[in-house]
N, C-alpha and C positions, 0 to 999 in steps of 0.2 A: 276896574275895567280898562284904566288907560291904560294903566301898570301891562296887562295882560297883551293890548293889542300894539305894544311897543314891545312886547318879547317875540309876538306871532310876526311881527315887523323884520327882528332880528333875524332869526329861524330862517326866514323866506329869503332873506338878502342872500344867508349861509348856502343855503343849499342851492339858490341859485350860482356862485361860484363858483362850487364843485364842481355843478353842470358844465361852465365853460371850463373848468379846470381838465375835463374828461376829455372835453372834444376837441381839445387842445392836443393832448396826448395823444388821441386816435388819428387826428391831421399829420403827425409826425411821421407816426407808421408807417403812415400811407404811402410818403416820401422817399423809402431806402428801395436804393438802384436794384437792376434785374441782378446786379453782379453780388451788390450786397446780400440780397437775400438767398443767391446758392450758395454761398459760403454758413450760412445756419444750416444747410441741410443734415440730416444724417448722413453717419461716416456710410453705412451699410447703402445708401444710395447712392454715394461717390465712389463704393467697390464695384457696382454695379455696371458704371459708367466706364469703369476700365481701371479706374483708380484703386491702388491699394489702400482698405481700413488703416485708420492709426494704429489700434490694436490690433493688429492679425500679423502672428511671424510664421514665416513658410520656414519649417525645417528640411536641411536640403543637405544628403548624404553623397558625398565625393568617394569615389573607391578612384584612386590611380595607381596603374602596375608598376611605375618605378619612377625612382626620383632625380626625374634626368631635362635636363633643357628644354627642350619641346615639350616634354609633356605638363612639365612646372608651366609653362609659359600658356600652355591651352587652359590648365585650371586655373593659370589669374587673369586670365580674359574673362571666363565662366563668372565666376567671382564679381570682376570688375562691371560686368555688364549688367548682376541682378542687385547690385549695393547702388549704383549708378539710378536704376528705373524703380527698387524697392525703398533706397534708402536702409541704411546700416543694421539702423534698430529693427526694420521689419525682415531682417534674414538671419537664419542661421543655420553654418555650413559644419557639419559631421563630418571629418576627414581620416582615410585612410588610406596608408599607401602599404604596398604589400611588398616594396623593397624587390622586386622584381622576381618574386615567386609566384607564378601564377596560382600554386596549388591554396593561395592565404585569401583570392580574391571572394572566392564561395561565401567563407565567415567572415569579413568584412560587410559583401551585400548582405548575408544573410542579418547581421546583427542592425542594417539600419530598414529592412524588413520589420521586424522586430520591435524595432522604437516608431513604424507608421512614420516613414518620412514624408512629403507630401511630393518629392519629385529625387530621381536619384541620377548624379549625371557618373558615366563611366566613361574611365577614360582609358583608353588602349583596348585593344580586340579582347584578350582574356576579362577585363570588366565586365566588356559590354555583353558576355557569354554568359558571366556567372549571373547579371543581371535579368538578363529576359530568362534562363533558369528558374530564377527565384520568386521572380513577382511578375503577374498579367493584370495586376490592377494600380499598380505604384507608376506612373510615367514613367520612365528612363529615357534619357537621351546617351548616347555615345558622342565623341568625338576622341581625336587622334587615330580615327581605322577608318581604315584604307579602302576595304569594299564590302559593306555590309549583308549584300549575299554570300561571298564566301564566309563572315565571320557567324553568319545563322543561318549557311547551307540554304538559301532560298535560290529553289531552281527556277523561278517565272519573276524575275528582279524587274520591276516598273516603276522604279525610286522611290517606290515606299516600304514600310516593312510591312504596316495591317495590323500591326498589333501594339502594345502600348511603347512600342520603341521609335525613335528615329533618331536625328543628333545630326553633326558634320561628320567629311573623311577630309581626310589629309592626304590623299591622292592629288601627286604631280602627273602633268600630261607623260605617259613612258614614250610614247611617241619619240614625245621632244626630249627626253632625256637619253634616248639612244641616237638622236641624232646631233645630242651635245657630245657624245662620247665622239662620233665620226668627226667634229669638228677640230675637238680638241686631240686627239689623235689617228687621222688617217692612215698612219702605217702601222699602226697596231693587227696584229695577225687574232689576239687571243683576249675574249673578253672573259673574266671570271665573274662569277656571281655567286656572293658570299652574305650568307644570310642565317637566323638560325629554323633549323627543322622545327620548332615548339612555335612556331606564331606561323598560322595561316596564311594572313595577309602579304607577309615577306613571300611563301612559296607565291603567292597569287601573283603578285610582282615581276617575281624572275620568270615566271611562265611567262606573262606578257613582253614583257622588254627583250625575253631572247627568241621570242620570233620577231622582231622589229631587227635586231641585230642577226643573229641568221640570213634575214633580208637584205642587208648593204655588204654579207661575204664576209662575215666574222665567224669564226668557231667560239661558240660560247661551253663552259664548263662549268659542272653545280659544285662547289664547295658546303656543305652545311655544318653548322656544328651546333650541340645537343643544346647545351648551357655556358655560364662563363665561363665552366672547367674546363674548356676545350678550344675557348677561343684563337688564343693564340696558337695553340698547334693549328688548328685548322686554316688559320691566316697563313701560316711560313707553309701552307701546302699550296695554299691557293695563291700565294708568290710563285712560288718554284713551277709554276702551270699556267701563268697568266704573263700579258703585256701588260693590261689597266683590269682594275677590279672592279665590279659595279657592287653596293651596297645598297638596299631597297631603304625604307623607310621602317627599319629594323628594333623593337627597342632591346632587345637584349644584344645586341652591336650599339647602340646610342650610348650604355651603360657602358662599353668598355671602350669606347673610342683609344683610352691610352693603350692599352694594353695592344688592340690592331697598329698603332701606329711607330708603337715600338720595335713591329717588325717590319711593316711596308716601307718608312722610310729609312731602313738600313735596307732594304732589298732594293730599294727605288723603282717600287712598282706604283704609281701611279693609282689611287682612289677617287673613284667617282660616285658619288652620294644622292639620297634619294632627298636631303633633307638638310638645314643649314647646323645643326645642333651636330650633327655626323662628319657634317665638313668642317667644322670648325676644331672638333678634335683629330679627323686623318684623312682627312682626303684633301684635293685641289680644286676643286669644282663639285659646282650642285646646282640644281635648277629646282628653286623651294619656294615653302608658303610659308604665311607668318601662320604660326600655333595658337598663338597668342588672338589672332584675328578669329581662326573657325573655332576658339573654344568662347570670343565676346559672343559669335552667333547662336553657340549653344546655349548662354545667357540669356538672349532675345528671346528665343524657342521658348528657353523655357518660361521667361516671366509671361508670352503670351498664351502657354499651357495653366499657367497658376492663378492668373488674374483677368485676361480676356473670355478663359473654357475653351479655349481654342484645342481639336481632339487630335491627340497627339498620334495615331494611327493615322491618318489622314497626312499629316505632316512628311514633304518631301524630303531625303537627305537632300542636305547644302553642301557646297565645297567652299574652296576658298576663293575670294574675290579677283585675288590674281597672282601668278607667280613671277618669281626674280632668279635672274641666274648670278649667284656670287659664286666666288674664287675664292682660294685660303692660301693668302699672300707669302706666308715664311713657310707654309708647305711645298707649294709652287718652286719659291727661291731652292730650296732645298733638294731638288730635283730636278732643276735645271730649268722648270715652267717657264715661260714668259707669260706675263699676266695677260691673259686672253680679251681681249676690247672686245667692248660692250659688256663687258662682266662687273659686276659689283663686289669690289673687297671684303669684306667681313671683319665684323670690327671686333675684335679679340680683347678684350678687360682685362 
């Protein structure tokens, strides 16, 4: 009997430390900060919160119409601004550029149609055309265009589209860009406007900017040419008819800059640009925006499309934050310019 109530002795000590052993460990728990314990929570209710899942990658289809300065430079903003807020691992970007045929851009959209991307950005007016074409259920955002009424014919324009599109334009004030032209050449008799017939947004342009000039006693003239096959003639025509040339925010002219500048500056007619990518291969002046800027914003847009639900019909077009008027220094030199003050050089690589 002793033997037995020295075991029922032992037993009872045992399980008596366990007991403190437990309540020991439950007083610890109790202890971990508010901050500790949302770091345990699930990923699915820190995607909730605004936050992107660890595991969740947004596939995200690029169509861009050519592969030129400005528009390179709005898709590595785009880029930049959803690797930035997604982080690397949770993106990935389907890219295609169509080398500046618009007729490539359709099968491009249509093939990341196709693969269910979860957001598709288009860049230049013919993108953004083949895009809202293709799908009313995939977001699209545009940027690089200029006036998104004319590029989707919306006659009651109240800076939205209403349907799954919206994005940035790369619209400079024409205002002020016809009355850079008056600055920089007052005794200019003859403005041209050199753009091509296949992109809307260039006509939408010179419509604009040459009732503005009209207004200050310029004779304005339409130069258009079809495709690259024509550029250069169509340039030594719109010399032979012009003082200064105006160029909208054109990309199939962004694409041949050399090819325009191998005739304007043996004619020493004067280019004035809608955009810095244009001036920098032939013109003297431009009053531009960074590309690069309205394509980070198209980034923004869309991570708040993909991870806050934010409904992209509702979504205003943006512009850009602000513009800068540069000059193209050994253009200038080469025609006699005198570098225009208050104007920013442009820095050539």
């Amino acid at each position: 009997m002793k033997k037995l109530s020295k075991l029922t002795a032992l037993l009872l000590a045992l399980v008596m430390a366990l007991s403190l052993a437990a309540c020991s460990n439950s007083g610890e728990q109790n202890t971990k900060t508010p901050s500790e314990a949302d770091n345990s929570q699930p990923a699915e209710t820190k995607a909730s919160q605004g936050e992107p899942s660890g595991d969740k990658t947004y596939n995200i289809g690029i169509c861009q119409l050519a592969p030129h300065e400005a528009l390179d430079a709005a898709t590595q903003g785009f880029k930049d601004a959803l690797i930035e807020k997604l982080g690397e691992a949770n993106v990935k970007f389907s890219e295609g550029n169509a080398s500046g045929d618009q007729s490539l851009c359709p099968t491009i959209i249509d093939g990341f149609v196709s693969e269910k991307v979860d957001l598709i950005l288009a860049n230049a007016t013919a993108p953004l055309q083949a895009a809202a074409s293709a799908t009313s259920t995939i977001p699209v955002l545009g940027t690089s265009v200029t006036d998104y009424a004319t590029a989707l014919e919306i006659s009651d324009w109240n800076g939205t589209v209403g349907t799954n599109v919206s994005g940035t334009s790369d619209l400079a004030p024409l205002d002020q860009q016809a009355a850079m032209i008056q600055e920089i050449f007052p005794d200019a008799k003859t403005v041209g406007l050199l753009y091509c017939s296949g992109e809307p947004n260039s006509a939408y342009q010179c419509d604009v900017i040459e009732g503005h000039l009209k207004g200050m006693g310029y004779e304005v003239k339409r130069f258009a040419f079809n495709d690259t096959n024509d550029v250069a003639s169509v340039t030594q025509t719109a010399c032979e008819g012009s003082d200064v040339i105006y160029i909208p925010t054109d990309n199939t002219a962004a694409d041949n800059t050399e090819a325009i500048a191998n005739v304007v500056l043996p004619a020493k007619v004067p280019v004035v640009t809608g955009e810095e990518g244009l001036c920098k291969g032939c013109g003297v002046v431009t009053l531009t925006i960074s590309y690069y800027d309205i394509g980070h914003i198209a980034g923004e847009m869309a991570y708040d499309i993909l991870v806050n639900g934010a409904d992209v019909s509702t979504m205003p077009v943006k512009s850009a934050p602000q513009v800068v008027k540069k000059y193209n220094a050994a253009n200038c030199e080469a025609l006699g310019i005198a570098a225009p003050e208050g104007y920013e050089a442009i820095v050539v690589e």
